[in-house]
N, C-alpha and C positions, 0 to 999 in steps of 0.2 A: 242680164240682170235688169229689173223691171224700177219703173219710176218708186220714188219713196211712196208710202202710202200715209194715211191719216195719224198714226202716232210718231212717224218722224217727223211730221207737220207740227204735231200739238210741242213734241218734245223741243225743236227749235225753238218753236212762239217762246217755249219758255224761259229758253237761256241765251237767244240772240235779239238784244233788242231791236239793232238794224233791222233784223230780218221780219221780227213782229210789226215793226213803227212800217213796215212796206207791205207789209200783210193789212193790216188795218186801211191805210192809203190806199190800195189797186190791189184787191186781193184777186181778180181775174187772171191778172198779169202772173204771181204769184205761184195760184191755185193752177195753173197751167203747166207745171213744173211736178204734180205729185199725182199720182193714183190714187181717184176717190169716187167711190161710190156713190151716186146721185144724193141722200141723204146724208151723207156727210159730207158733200160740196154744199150743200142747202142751208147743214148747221154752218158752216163757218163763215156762208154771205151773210147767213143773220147776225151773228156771232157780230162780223164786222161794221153790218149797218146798226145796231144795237150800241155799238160801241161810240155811237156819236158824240164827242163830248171835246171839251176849248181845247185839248193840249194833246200834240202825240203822246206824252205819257198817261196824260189820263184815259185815251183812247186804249193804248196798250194794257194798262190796269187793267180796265174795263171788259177790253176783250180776252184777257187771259182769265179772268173770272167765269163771265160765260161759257167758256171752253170747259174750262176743271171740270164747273157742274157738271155739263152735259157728257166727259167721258168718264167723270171718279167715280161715276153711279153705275 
């Protein structure tokens, strides 16, 4: 059985905050963990650097926003 790939990625961000709040912090560390396609590793460093803002949870907001957009479409 092969690494997770980009919607068990997005699907976590969304329901473990731990796991989002350390996504956002070292999402290399992270992203090292899943199967992702050079373009979807791309979106989710922006996603994380994008999400710059005072509080892990506003980080976490932030970057779970950015995510929806880019895969609800």
């Amino acid at each position: 059985m092969g690494r997770p790939g980009i919607r068990d990625l997005i699907g976590r961000a969304m329901v473990d905050r731990e796991f989002l709040a350390e996504l956002v912090r070292d999402p290399d560390t992270v992203l090292a963990g899943y199967d992702l396609e050079a373009d979807e590793r791309r979106a989710v460093l922006n996603a994380a650097a994008r999400a710059e803002t005072t509080t892990d949870g506003e980080r976490a907001r932030a970057f779970q926003s950015i995510m929806m957009k880019r895969w609800a479409t």
